[in-house]
C-alpha positions as CSV (number, residue, x, y, z in Angstrom):
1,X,50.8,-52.1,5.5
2,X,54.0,-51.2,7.8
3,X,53.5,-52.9,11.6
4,X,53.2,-49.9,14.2
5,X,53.9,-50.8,17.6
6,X,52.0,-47.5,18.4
7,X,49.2,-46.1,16.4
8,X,47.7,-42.9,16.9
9,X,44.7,-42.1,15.1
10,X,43.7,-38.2,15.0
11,X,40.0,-36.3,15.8
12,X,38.8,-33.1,16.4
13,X,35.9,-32.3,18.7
14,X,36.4,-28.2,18.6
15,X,33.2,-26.5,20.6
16,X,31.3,-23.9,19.0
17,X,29.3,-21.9,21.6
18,X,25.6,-21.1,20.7
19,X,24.3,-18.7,19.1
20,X,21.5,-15.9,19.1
21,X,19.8,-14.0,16.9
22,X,19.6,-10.2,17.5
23,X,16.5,-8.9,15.3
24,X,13.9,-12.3,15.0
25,X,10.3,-10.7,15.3
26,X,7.1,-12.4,16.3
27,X,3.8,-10.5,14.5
28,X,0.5,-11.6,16.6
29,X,-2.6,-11.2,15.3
30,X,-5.4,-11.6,13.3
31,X,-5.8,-13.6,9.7
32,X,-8.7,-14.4,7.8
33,X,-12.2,-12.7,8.5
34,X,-13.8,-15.7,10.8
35,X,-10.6,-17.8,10.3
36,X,-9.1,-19.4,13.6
37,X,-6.0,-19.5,15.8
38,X,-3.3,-21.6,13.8
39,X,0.2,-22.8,14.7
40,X,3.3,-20.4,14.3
41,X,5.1,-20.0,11.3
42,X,8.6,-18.4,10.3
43,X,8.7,-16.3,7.2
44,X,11.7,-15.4,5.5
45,X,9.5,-13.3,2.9
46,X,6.6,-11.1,2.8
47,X,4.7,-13.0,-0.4
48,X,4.7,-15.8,2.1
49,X,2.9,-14.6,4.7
50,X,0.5,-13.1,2.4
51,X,0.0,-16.3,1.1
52,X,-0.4,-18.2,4.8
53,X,-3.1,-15.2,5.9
54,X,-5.3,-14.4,3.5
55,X,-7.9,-11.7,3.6
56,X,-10.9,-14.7,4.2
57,X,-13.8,-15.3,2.3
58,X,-17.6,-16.6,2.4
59,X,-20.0,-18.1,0.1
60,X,-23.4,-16.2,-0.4
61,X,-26.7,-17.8,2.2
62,X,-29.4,-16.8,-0.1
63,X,-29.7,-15.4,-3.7
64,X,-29.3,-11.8,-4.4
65,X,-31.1,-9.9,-7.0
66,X,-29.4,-6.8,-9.4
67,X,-29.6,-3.2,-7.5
68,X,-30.1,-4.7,-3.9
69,X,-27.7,-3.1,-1.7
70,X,-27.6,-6.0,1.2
71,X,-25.9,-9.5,1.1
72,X,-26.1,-12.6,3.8
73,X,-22.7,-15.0,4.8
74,X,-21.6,-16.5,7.5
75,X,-18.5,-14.8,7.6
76,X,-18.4,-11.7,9.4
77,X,-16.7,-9.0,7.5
78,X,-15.9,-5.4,9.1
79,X,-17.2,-2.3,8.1
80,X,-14.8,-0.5,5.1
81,X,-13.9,-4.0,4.0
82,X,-13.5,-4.6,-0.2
83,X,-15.5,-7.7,-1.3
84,X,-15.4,-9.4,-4.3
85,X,-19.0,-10.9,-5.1
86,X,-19.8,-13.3,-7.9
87,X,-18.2,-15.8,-9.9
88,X,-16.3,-16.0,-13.3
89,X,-16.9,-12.8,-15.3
90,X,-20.0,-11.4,-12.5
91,X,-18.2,-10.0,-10.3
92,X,-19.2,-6.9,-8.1
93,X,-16.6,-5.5,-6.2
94,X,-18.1,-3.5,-3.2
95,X,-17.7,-2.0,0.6
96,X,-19.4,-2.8,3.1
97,X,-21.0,0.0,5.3
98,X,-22.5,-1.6,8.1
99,X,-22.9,-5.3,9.3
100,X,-25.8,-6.4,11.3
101,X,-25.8,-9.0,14.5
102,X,-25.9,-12.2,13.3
103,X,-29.6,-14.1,13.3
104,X,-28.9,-17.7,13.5
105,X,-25.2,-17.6,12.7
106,X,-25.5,-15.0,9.0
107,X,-24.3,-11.6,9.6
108,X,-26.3,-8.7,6.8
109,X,-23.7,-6.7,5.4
110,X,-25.1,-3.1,3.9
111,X,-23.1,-2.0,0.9
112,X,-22.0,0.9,0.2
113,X,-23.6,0.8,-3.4
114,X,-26.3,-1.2,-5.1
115,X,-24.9,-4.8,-7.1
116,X,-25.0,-4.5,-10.8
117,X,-25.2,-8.2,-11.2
118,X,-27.9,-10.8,-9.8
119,X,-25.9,-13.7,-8.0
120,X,-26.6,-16.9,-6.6
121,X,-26.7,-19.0,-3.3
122,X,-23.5,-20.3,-3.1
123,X,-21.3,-17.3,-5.2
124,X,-17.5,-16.3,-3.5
125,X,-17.4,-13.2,-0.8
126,X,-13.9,-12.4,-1.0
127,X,-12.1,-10.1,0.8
128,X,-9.8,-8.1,-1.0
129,X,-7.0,-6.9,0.3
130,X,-4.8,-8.3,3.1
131,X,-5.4,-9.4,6.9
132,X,-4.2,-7.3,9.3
133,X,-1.3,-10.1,9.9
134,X,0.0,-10.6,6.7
135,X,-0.1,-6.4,7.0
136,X,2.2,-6.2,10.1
137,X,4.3,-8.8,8.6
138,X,5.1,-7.3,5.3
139,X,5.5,-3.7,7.0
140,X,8.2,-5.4,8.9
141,X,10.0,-6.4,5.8
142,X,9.7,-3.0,4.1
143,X,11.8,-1.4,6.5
144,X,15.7,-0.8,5.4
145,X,17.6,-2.9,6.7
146,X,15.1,-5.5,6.5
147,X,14.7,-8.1,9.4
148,X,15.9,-11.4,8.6
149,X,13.2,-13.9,10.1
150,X,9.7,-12.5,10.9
151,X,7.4,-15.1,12.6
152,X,3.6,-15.0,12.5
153,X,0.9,-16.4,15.3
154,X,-2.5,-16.3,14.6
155,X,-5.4,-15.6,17.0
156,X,-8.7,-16.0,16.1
157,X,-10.6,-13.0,13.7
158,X,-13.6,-13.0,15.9
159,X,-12.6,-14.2,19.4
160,X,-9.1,-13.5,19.7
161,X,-7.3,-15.5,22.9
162,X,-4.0,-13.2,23.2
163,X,-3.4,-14.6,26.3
164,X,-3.2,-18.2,24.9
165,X,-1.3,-16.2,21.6
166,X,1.3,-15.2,24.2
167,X,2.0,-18.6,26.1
168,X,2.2,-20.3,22.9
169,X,5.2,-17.4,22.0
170,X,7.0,-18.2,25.2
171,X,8.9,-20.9,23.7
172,X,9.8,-19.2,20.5
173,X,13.2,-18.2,19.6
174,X,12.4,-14.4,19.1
175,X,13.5,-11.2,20.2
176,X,10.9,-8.4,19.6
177,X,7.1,-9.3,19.7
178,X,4.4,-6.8,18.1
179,X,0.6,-7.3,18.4
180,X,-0.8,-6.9,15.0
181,X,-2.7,-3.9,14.2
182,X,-3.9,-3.3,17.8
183,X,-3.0,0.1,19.2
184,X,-2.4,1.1,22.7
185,X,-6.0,3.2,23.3
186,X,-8.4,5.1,26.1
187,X,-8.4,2.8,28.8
188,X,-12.2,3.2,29.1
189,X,-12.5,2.2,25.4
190,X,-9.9,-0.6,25.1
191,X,-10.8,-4.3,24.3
192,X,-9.8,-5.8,27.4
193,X,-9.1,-9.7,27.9
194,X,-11.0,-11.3,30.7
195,X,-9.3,-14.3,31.9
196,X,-12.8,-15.6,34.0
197,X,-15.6,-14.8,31.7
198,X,-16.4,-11.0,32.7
199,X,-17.6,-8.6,30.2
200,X,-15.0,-6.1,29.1
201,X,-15.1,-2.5,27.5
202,X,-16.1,-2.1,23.9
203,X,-13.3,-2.4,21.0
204,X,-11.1,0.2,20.5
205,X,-9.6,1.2,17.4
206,X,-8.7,-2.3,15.0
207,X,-10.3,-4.3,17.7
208,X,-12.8,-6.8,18.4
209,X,-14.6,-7.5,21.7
210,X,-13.0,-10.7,23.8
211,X,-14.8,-13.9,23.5
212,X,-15.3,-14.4,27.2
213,X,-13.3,-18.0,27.2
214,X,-11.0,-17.1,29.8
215,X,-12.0,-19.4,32.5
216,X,-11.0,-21.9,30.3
217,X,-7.4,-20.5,29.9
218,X,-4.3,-21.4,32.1
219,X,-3.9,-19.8,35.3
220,X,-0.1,-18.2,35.0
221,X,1.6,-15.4,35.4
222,X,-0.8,-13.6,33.1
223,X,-3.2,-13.4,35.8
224,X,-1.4,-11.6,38.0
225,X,-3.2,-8.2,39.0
226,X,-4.1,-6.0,36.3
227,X,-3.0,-1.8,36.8
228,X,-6.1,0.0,37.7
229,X,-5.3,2.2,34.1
230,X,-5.6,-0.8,31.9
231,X,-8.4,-2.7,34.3
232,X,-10.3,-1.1,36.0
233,X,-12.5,0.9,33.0
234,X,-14.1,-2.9,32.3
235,X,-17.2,-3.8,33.2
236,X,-17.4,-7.1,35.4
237,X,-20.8,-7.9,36.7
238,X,-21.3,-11.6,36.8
239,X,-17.6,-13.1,36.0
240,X,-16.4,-13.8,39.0
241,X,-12.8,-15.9,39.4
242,X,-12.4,-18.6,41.6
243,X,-13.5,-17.7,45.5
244,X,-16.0,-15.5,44.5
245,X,-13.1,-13.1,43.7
246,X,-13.5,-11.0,40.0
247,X,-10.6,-11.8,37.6
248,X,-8.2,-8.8,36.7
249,X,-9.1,-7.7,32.9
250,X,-5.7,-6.5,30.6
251,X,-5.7,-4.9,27.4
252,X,-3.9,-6.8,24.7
253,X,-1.3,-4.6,24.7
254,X,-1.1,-4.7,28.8
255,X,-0.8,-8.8,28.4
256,X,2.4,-8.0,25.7
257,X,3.9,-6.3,28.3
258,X,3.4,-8.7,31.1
259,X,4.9,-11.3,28.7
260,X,7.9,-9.8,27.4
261,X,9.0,-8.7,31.1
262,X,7.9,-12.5,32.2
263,X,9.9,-14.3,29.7
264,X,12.9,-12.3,29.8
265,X,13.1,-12.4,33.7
266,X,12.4,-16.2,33.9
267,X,12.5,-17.6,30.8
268,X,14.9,-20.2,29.7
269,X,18.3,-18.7,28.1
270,X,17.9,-16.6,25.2
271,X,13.8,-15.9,25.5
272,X,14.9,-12.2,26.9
273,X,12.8,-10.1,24.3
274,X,11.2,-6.6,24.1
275,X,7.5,-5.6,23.2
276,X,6.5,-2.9,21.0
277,X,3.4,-1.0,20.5
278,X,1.6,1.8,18.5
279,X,-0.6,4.6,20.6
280,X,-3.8,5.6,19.5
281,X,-3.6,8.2,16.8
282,X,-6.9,9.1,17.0
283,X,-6.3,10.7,20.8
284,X,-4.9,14.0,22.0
285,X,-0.6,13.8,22.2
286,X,-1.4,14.4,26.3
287,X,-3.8,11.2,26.1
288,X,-1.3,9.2,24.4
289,X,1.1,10.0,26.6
290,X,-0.9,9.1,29.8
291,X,-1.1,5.6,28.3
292,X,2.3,4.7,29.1
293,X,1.3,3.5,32.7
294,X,0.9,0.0,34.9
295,X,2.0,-3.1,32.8
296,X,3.1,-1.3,29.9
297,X,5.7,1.0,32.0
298,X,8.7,-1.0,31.7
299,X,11.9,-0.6,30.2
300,X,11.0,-3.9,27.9
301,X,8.2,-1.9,26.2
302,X,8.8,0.5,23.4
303,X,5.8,2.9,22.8
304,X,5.5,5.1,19.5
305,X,3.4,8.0,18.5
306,X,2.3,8.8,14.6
307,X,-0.1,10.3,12.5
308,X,-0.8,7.7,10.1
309,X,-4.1,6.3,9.5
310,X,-3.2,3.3,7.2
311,X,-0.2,1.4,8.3
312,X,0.7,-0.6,11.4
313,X,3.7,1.4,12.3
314,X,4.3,-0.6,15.8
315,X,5.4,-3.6,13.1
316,X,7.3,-1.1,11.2
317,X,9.0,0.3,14.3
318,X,9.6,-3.7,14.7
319,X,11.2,-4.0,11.5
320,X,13.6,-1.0,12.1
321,X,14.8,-2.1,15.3
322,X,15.3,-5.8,13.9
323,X,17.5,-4.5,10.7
324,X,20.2,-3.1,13.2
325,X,23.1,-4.7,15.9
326,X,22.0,-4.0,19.3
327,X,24.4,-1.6,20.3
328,X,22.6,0.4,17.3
329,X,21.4,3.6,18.6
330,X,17.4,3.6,17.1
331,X,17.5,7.4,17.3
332,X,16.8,9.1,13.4
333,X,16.5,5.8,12.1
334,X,14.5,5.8,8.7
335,X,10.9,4.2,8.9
336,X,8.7,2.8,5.5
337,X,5.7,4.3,6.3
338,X,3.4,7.1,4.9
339,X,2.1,9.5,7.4
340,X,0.6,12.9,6.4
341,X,1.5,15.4,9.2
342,X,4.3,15.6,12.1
343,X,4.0,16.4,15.4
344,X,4.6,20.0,17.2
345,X,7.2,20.8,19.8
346,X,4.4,20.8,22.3
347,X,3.2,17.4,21.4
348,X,7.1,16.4,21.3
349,X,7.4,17.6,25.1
350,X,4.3,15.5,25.8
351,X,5.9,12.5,24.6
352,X,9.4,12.7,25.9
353,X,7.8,13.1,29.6
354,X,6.2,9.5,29.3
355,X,9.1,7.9,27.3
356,X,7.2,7.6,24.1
357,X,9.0,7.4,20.9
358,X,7.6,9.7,18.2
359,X,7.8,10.0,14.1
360,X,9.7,13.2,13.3
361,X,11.0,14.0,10.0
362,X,13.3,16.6,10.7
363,X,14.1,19.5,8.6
364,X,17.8,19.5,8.4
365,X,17.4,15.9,6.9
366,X,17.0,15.9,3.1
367,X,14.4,14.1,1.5
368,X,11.5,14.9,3.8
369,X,11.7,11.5,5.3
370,X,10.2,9.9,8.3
371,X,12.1,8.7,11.1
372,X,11.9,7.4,14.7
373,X,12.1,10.6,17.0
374,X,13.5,8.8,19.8
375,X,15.1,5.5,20.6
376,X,13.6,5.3,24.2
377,X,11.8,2.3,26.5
378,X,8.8,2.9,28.5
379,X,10.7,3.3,31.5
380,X,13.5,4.8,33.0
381,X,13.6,2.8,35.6
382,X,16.8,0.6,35.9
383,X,19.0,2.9,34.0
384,X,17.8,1.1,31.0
385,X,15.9,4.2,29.5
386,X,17.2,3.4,25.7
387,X,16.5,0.6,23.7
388,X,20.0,-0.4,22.8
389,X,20.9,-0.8,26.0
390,X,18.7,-3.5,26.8
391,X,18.9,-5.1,23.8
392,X,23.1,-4.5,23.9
393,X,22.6,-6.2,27.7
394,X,20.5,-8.9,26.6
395,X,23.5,-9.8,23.7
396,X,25.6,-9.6,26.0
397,X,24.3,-11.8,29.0
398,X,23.6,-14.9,26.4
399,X,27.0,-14.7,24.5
400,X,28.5,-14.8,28.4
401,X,26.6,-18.0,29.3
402,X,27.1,-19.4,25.6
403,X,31.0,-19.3,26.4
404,X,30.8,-20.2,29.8
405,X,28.8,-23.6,29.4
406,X,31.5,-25.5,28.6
407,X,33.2,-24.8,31.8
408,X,30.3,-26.5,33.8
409,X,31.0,-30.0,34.9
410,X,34.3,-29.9,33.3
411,X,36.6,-27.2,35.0
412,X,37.8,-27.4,38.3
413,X,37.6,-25.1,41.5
414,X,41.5,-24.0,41.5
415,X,43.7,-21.3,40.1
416,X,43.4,-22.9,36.7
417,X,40.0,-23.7,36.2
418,X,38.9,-20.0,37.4
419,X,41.9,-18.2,35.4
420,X,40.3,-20.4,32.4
421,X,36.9,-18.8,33.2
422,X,38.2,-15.7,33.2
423,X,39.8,-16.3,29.7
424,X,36.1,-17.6,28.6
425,X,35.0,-14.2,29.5
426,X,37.3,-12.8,27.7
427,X,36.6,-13.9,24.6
428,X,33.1,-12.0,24.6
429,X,34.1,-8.8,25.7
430,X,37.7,-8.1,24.2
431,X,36.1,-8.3,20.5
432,X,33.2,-5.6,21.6
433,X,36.0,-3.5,23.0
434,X,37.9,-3.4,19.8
435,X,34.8,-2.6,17.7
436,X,33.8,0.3,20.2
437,X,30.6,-1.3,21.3
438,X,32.0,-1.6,25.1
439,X,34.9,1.0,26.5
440,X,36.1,-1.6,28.9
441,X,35.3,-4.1,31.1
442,X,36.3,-6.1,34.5
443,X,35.8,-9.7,35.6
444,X,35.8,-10.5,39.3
445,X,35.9,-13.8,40.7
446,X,36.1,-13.5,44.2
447,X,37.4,-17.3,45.4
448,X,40.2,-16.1,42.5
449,X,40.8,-13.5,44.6
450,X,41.7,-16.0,47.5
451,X,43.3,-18.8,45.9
452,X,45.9,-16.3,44.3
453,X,47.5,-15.5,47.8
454,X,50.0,-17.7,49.3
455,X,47.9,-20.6,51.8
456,X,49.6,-19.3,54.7
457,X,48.6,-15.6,54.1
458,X,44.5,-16.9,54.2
459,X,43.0,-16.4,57.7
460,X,40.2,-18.8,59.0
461,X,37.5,-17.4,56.8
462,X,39.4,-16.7,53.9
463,X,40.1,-21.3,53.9
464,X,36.4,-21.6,54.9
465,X,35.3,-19.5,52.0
466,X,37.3,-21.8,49.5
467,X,35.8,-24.7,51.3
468,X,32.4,-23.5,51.4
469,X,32.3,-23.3,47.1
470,X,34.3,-26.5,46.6
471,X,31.6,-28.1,48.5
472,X,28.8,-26.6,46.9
473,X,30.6,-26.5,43.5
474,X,29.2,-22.7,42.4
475,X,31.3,-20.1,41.8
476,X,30.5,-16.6,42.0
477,X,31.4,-14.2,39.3
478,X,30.9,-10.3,38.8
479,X,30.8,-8.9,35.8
480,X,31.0,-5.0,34.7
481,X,30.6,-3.6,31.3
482,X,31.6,0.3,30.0
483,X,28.9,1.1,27.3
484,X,30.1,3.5,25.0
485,X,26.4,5.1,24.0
486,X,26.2,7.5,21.2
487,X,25.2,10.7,21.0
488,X,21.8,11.7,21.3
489,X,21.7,15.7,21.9
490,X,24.6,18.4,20.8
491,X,24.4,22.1,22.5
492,X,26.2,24.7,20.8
493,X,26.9,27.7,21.9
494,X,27.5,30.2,19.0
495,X,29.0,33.9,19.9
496,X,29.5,36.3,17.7
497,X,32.4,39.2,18.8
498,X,32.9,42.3,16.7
């Protein structure tokens, strides 16, 4: 080995700034009949979340005799649900019609037609089918482009504690959040959560009445005051909060929209995230409309209006939005979904009022095809009346920091260290520029601005100014973006001249 009077020996420590996903979705809702809440789980599949959240099952409390028409479990299985009685080669498969309140913890389910085989204390119940979480997560796959991660959260089948769903979700790394199988409904009819105990409405469509655990929840932003819409319609009698004073009651839908607008305005970097919802189908296009009021009018909130009776089209809506770039315009985008009418141009005009998305299928589109009517938020408010240009904002504002991190506690308050920020900046925005995602842009540093001029050019306040951020160490920085959106409407005028 030669003697070196110097040696130099060579590393590289290159910085890769952190990244984001654009289209992660969280599914909440509910698994097994009388399953429980359970920790969340990524999903990469849909056979996999099938397999996580199955459709439950029971075991039968008593004997059952050939041609009776009425079994006992402690599992509570909803009306129009497919069970699988028996064991081995006795099996009845059947519906149940109606379900009876429990008498000493065993729900009576009434089928809809008389067993054909005797069975025994002890047989399988098994729900066929799948939960309506394993549902919302596979629609969300079916969609083209498909999303790459789904996550799933349980909540409990019987009791289900969305507010304690939704603090759990805070620290997820998702971007759109959809409450499974749980539409937007008639205030006056919509299960409400009641954070102190009171009684709420009864359950709307796909719901189930609260548990009344709330005052044993946490006390956060959650219970902030509920919108007279989504609150008021509950019945409180004897659940008084804390002071004497009775605890606002939210829909579940209401405490999604609370959430996603909490998070994303004072989360940690990266939580910002949009929620989105199905309306009731089973109300007028007017009533649906109406909905969009208190917590769930904001521009974080996507609303859309169908016609089908079978699939949870808020996850699909999920899945489309998840499949595309943010600067993706979600207008005429294809949705997976089966849905037997469309709406008129009167029902249209309802919805476009309210910001409310809509399932068109429009007749100059081959195929016959379902697609998203609008790509709108539930509020105008901000400018931000489009999805992609919150979601675009949102890529935007964490790829900023993600650059500009490495700049803290490194780079100095003079002309170099800003110019280099500037540069940092850069970096982002020049690449969306070329790809026609941002028109153009400017960067503004205003102690830039200052330590550019010549010294003896600054008056007093111009050297106090420098001062005053060298001592506190923050610099100020404005940003502005030119968002090239697409086209949404053409007008043509068409004259014809003999």
């Amino acid at each position: 080995m030669p003697f070196n009077y110097v040696t130099v020996t060579t590393s590289s420590d290159l910085f890769a700034p952190a990244t984001r996903a654009f289209g992660d979705i969280l599914v909440v809702g509910k698994g097994a009949f009388g399953g429980t809440s359970s920790e969340p789980r990524s999903f990469s599949y849909p056979s996999e979340a099938v397999a996580a959240y199955p459709p439950g099952s029971s075991a039968l409390t008593e004997d059952v005799a050939s041609g009776v028409s009425a079994i006992k479990t402690r599992v509570q299985f909803a009306a129009g649900t497919a069970l699988a009685i028996g064991k081995d080669n006795a099996v009845d498969v059947r519906k149940v019609s109606t379900v009876s309140a429990p008498a000493e913890g065993v729900y009576t389910h009434t089928l809809d037609n008389a067993l054909g085989t005797a069975h025994r204390t002890g047989d399988a119940v098994i729900a066929q089918g799948t939960s309506d979480l394993a549902a919302a997560i596979s629609m969300a796959f079916r969609q083209k482009p498909p999303p790459t991660r789904v996550w799933g959260l349980e909540v409990a089948h019987d009791s289900p504690d969305w507010r304690g769903a939704l603090i759990t979700a805070e620290d997820l790394p998702v971007q759109i959040v959809v409450l499974a199988n749980t539409p937007l409904g008639n205030p006056e009819s919509q299960a409400v959560d009641n954070p102190q105990g009171q009684t709420g409405g009864g359950a709307g469509p796909g719901q189930q009445d609260t548990d009344g655990k709330g005052e044993d929840r946490p006390e956060d932003e959650y219970d902030d005051a509920g919108d007279e819409d989504e609150g008021e319609g509950a019945d409180a009698d004897a659940g008084a909060g804390a002071g004497g004073e009775e605890a606002p009651a939210k829909s579940p839908v209401a405490l999604l929209a609370v959430h996603v607008d909490t998070v994303s305005n004072t989360g940690g970097d990266g939580k910002e995230r949009i929620g989105v919802a199905m309306l009731d189908s089973t109300l007028t296009a007017q009533e649906q409309a109406e909905l969009n009021t208190g917590d769930v009018h904001t521009d974080r909130m996507v609303l859309i209006a169908h016609k089908s009776s079978t699939d949870d089209v808020a996850a699909a809506v999920a899945g489309v939005i998840a499949g595309y770039e943010p600067h993706v315009s979600l207008l005429l985008k294809p949705l997976s979904i089966s849905m037997p009418g469309t709406f008129t141009a009167t029902e249209i005009d309802a919805f476009v009022a309210k910001s409310v998305n809509w399932v068109a299928s429009p007749t100059m589109l081959p195929g016959h095809g379902l697609y998203l009517g609008e790509g709108l938020t539930a509020s105008e408010s901000g400018n931000r009346k489009y999805i992609d240009i919150v979601r675009t904002l949102d890529d935007i504002s964490f790829r900023v920091k993600a650059a500009l991190i490495q700049a803290v506690g490194d780079l100095r308050i003079d002309r170099p260290g800003l110019r280099t920020i500037v540069t940092l900046v850069q970096t982002v925005l020049s690449p969306l520029v070329t790809r026609g995602v941002l028109e153009d842009y400017a960067i503004h540093i205003p102690l830039l601005v200052l330590l550019e001029r010549e010294r003896a050019t600054l008056n007093a306040v111009d050297i106090q100014k420098i001062s005053d951020g060298r001592a506190a160490r923050s610099v100020e920085m404005e940003v502005s973006v030119v968002y090239t959106g697409v086209i949404h409407k053409i007008a043509v005028k068409l004259e014809l001249k003999g």
